[in-house]
C-alpha positions as CSV (number, residue, x, y, z in Angstrom):
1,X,10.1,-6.8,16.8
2,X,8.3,-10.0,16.5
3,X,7.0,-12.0,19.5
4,X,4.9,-14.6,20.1
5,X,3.0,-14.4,23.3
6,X,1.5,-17.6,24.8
7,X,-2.0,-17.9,22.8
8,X,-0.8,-20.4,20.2
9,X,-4.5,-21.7,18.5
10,X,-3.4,-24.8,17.7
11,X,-0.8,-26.4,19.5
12,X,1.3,-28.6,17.8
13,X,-0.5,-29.2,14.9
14,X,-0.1,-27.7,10.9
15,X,-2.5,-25.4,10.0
16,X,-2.1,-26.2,6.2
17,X,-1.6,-29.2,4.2
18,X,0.8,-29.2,1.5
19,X,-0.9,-30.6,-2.2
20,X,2.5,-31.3,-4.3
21,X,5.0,-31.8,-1.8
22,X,8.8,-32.3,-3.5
23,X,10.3,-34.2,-1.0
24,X,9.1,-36.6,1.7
25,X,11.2,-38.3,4.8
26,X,10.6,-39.4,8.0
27,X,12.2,-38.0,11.5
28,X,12.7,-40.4,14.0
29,X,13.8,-40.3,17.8
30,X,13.9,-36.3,17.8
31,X,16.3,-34.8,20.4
32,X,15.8,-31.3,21.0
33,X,18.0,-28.8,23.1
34,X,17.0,-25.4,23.4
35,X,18.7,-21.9,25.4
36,X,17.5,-18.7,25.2
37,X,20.1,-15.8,23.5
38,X,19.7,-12.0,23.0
39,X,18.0,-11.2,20.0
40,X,20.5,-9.1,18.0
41,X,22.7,-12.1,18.0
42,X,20.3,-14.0,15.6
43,X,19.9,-10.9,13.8
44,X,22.9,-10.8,12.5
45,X,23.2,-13.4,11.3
46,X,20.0,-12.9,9.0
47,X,19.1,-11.5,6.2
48,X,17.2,-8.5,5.4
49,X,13.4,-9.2,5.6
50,X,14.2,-11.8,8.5
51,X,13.7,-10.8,11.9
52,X,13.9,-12.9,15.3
53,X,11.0,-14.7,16.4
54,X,10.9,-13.9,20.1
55,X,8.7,-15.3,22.9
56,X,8.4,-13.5,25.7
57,X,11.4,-10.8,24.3
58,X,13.7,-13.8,23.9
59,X,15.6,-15.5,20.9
60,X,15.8,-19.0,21.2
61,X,18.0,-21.6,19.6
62,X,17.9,-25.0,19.7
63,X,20.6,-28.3,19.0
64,X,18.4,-30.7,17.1
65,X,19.9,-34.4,16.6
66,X,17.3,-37.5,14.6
67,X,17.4,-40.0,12.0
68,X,16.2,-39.3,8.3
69,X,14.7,-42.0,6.6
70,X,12.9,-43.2,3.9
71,X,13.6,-40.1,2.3
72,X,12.9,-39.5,-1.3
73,X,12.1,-37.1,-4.1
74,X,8.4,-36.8,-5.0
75,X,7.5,-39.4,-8.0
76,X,11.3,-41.4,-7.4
77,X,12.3,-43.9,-6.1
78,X,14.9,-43.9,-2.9
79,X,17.8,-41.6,-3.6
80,X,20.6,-44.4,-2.7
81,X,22.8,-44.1,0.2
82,X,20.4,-41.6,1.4
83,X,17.4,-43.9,2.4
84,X,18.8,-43.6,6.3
85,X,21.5,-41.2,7.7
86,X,21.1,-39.5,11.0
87,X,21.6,-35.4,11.1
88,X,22.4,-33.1,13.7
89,X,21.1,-29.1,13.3
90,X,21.3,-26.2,15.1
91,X,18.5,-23.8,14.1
92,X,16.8,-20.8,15.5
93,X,13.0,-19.2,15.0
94,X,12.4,-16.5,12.9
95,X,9.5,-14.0,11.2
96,X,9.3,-13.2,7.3
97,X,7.0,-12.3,4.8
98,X,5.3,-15.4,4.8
99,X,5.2,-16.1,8.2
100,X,7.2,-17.4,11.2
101,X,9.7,-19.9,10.5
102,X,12.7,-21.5,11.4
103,X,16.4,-20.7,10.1
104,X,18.9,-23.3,10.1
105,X,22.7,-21.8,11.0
106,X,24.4,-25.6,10.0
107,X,23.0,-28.8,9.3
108,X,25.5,-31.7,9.7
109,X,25.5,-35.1,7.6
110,X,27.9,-38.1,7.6
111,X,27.2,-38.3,3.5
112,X,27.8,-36.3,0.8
113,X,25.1,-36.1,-1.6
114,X,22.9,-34.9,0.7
115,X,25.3,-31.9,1.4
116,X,25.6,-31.2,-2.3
117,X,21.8,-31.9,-2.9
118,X,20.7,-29.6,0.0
119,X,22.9,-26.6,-1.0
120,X,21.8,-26.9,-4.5
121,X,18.2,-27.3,-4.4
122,X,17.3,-25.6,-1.0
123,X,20.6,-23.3,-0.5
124,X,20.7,-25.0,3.1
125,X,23.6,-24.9,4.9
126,X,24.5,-28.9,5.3
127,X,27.9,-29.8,6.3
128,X,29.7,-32.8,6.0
129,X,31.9,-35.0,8.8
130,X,30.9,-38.1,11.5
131,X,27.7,-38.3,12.9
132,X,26.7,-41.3,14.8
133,X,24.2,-42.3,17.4
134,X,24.0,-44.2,20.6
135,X,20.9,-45.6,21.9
136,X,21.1,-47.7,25.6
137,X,18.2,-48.5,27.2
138,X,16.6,-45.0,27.7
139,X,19.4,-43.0,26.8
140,X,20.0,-41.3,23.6
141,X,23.6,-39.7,22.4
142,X,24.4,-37.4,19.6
143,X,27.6,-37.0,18.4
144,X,29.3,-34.4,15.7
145,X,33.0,-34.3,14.1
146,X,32.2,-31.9,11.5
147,X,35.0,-31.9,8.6
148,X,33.4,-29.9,5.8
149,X,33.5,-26.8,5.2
150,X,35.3,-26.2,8.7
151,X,36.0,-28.2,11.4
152,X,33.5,-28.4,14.5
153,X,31.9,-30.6,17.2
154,X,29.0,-31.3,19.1
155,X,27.3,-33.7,21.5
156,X,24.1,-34.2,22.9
157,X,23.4,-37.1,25.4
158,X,19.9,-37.2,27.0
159,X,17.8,-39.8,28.6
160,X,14.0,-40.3,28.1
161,X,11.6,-39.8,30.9
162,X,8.4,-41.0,29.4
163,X,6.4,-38.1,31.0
164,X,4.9,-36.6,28.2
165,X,4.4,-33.1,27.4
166,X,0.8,-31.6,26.6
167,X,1.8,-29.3,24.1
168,X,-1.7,-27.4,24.2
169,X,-0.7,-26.2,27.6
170,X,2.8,-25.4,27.4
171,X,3.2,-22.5,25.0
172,X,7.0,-22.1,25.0
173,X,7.1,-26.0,24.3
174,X,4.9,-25.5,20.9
175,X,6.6,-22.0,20.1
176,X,9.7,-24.5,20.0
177,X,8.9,-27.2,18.1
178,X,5.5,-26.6,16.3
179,X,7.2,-24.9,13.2
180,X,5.8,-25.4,9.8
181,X,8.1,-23.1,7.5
182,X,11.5,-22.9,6.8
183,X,13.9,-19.6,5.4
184,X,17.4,-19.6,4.0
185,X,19.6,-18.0,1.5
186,X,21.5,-18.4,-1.6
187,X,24.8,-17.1,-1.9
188,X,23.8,-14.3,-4.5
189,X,21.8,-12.7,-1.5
190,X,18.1,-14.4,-2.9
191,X,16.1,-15.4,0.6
192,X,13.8,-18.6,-0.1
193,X,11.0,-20.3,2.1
194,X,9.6,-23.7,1.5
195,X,6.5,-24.9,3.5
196,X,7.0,-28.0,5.8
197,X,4.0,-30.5,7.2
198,X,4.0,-33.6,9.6
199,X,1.6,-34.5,12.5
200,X,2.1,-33.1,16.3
201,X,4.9,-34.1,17.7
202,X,4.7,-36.7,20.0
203,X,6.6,-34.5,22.5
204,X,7.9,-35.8,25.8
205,X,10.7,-34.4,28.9
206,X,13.8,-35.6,28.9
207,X,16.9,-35.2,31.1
208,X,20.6,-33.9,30.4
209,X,23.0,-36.2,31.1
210,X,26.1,-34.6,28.6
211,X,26.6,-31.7,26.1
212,X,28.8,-29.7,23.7
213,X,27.2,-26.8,21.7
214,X,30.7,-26.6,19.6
215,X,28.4,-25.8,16.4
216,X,26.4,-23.3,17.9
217,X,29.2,-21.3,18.8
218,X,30.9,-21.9,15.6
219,X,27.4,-20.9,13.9
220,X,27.5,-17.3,15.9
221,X,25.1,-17.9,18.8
222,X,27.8,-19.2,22.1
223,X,24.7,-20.8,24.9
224,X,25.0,-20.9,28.2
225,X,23.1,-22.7,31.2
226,X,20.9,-25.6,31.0
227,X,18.7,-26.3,28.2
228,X,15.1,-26.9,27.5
229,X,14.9,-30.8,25.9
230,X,12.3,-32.4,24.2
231,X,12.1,-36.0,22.7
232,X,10.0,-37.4,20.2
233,X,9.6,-40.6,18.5
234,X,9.3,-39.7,14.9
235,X,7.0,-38.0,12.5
236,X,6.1,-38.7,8.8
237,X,7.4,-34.9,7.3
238,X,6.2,-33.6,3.6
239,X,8.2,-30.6,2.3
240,X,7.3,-28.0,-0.5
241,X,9.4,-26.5,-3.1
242,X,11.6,-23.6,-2.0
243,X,10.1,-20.1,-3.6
244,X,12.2,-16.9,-3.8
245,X,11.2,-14.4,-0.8
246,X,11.0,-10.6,-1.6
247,X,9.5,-7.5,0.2
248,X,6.8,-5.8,-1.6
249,X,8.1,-2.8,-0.5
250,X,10.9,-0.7,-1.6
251,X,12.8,1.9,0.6
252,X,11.9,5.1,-0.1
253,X,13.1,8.8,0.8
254,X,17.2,9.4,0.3
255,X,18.9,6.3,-0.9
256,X,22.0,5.0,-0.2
257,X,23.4,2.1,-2.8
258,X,26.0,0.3,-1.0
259,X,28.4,-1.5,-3.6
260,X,31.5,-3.2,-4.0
261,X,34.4,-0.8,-4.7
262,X,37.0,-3.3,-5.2
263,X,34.8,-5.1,-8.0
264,X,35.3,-3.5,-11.5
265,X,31.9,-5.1,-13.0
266,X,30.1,-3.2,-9.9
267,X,32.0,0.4,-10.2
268,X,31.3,0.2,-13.6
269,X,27.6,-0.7,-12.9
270,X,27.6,2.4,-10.7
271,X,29.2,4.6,-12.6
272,X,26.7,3.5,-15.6
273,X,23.7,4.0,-12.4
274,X,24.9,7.5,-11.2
275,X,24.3,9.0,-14.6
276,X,20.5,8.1,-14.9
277,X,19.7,8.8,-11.3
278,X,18.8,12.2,-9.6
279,X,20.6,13.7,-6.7
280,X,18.2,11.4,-4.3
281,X,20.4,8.6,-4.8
282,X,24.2,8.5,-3.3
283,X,26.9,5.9,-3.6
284,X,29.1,4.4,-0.6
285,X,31.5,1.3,-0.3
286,X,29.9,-1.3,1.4
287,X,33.2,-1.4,3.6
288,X,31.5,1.2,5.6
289,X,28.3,-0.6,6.5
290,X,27.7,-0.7,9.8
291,X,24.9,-2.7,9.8
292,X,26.4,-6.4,10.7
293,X,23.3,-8.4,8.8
294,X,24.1,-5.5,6.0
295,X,27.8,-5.7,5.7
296,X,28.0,-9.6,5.3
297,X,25.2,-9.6,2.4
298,X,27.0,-6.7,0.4
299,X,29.7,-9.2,-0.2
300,X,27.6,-10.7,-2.6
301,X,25.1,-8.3,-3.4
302,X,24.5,-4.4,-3.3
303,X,22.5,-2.9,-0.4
304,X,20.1,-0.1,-1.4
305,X,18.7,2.1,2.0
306,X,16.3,4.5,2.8
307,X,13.0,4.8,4.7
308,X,11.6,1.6,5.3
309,X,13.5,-2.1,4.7
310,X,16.5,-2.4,2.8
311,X,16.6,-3.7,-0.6
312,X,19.3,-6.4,-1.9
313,X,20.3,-7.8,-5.4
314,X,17.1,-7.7,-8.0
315,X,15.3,-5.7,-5.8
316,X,17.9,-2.9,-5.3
317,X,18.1,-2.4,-8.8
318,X,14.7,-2.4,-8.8
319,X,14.6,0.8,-6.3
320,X,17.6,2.6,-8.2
321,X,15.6,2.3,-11.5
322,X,12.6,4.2,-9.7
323,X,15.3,7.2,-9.5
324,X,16.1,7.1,-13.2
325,X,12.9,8.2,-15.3
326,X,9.5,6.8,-16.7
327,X,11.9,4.0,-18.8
328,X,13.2,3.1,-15.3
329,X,9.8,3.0,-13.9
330,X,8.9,0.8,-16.7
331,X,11.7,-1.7,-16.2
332,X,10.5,-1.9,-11.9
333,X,7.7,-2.8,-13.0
334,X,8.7,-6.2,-15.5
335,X,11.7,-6.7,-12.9
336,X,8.7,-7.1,-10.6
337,X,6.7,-9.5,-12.3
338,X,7.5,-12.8,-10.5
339,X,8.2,-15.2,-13.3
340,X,10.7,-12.5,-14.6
341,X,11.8,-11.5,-10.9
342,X,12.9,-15.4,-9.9
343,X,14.9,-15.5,-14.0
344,X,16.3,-12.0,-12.9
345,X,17.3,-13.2,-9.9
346,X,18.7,-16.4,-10.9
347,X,20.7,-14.2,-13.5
348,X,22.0,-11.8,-10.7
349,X,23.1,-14.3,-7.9
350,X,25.2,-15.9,-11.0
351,X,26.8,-12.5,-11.6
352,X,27.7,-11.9,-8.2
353,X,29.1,-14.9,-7.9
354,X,31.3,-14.2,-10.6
355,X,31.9,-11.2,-10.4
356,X,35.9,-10.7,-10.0
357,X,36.3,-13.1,-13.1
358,X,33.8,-10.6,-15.2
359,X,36.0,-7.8,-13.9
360,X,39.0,-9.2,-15.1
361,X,37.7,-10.5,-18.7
362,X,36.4,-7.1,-19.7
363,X,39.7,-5.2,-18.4
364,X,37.2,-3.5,-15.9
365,X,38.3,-1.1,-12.4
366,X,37.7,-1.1,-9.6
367,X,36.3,2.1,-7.7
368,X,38.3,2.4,-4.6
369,X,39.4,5.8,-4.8
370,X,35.4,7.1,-6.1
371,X,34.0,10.2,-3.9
372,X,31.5,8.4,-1.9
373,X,28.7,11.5,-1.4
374,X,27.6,10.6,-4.9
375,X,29.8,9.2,-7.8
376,X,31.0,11.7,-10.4
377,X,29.9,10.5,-13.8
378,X,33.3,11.8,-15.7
379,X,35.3,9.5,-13.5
């Protein structure tokens, strides 16, 4: 279980640069909230390969309200009515194969383009409704009336202190905020990271003067107590493009393909599967999963399990084939190959998404009723 211990190198500050950033923005008047929560309540809500970043054995989450601006795509102009909006996240800290990170749980927006833009490109989750934000004196408000894709709120009021925080001495404070990676995931089960660089933040206390974590609970992860808050002014923030995220590992020993037995197009894949693979490979509805994390992926992807991490969509194909011969050997080994891995991928998430309509074009059935120990090819 990942968890950072107090002996950050450098506090604060990006230990990379990024040479062909795709995006560029600027943050200003950061408000952070942060509560500590158990760790198996991030964890499931992540994907496989994603674990909770814990310091000191504890998950953290934060509520996360600042202004965009001047935000544009690399080599174009302003994207208009986007140059300035403010946005309101709640996000928690997290480990994968590239490194720590953070994962966002919702990401609220009074415009729609972004939303649509965000989804698309990054497969964030941005959600539309009222944001605004009140600045008196040294105050600072945040306030959230989420309308799309459900109905939320939130606010955060805090007022500035001045007292700065020296980030080099206060571990949990740079553990926090000094993240330099993000993770999220596409609908079709495909994990992607994107590398994200600005200065240190200018990070100082602040006090609590109102709150309602109404998205956090809504996102999974219900806080409780008084928060951790930090305030910064702004930073200038470059970000990279998004890249698909796989394991190079497959499980291994007995596997278990989880699928979805009341989708033709996958019985039929199965069924197709179960004659080419030996008797180390058994089927089982994904209904059964008890895996939370597990269960919600299968809905658009199979599962494959065994000894080591569990394989979804490209890549649990990819461990089947293993089980069916030197041709399925062969075909690993090209599904591996990343050019043909992020096409392959692109290809699955687009047939999982579809996946009912397939089903019913080609007259296809469903497997409900299949022996789950391992399929029977007659059936």
């Amino acid at each position: 279980m990942p968890d950072h211990t107090p002996s950050t190198p450098v506090a604060g500050e990006c230990p990379f640069s990024i040479d062909r950033a795709v995006m560029s923005q600027r943050w200003s008047d950061v408000t952070f909230a942060h509560w500590p929560v158990e760790p198996d309540a991030v964890r499931a809500l992540l994907p496989a390969g994603l674990e909770p970043d814990l310091f000191n054995g504890q998950a953290w989450v934060s509520l996360v309200g600042f202004e965009m601006d001047e935000l544009r795509i690399t080599g174009f102009p302003p994207i208009p009515t986007t140059q300035c909006f403010v946005e309101f996240n709640v996000r928690t800290y997290v480990v994968g194969p590239s490194g720590p990170g953070v994962w966002f749980c919702s990401l609220d927006v009074p415009n729609w383009l972004p939303v649509l833009v965000a989804r698309a490109g990054f497969a964030l989750p941005y959600d539309k409704g009222s944001v605004a934000v009140t600045r008196r004196a040294d105050q600072i408000g945040w306030f959230v009336q989420r309308t799309w894709p459900d109905r939320s709120q939130a606010e955060l009021v805090v007022r500035r202190t001045g007292v700065m925080v020296d980030a080099t001495a206060d571990p949990l404070a740079t553990f926090l905020t000094a993240r330099w990676r993000l993770y999220a995931s596409t609908r079709g089960g495909l994990t992607l990271t994107a590398p994200v660089h600005h200065e240190p933040w200018p990070l100082e206390q602040a006090e609590l003067l109102s709150v309602d974590t109404g998205v956090a609970t809504a996102a999974g992860l219900p806080v409780v107590g008084e928060p951790i808050l930090h305030f910064a002014s702004g930073v200038n923030v470059r970000v990279g493009a998004p890249r698909p995220v796989r394991s190079t590992e497959l499980p291994t020993g007995q596997l278990t393909v989880h699928f979805d037995d009341d989708c033709g197009f996958c019985s039929s894949c199965v069924r197709l599967l179960s004659r080419v693979t030996d008797q180390s490979v058994r089927y089982e509805p994904a209904r059964l999963l008890d895996d939370p994390r597990l269960a919600r992926l299968s809905e658009v992807a199979i599962i494959v399990t065994g000894d080591g991490p569990a394989a979804a969509g490209v890549d649990g194909v990819a461990a089947v084939l293993q089980r069916s011969g030197s041709v399925g050997r062969v075909c690993v080994w090209v599904l591996r190959l990343p050019v043909i891995h992020e096409i392959a991928s692109a290809v699955y998430r687009w047939v999982a998404n579809h996946r009912q309509m397939i089903s019913r074009r080609l007259g296809l059935k469903a497997a409900c009723a299949l022996p789950i120990r391992h399929l029977d090819s007659s059936k």
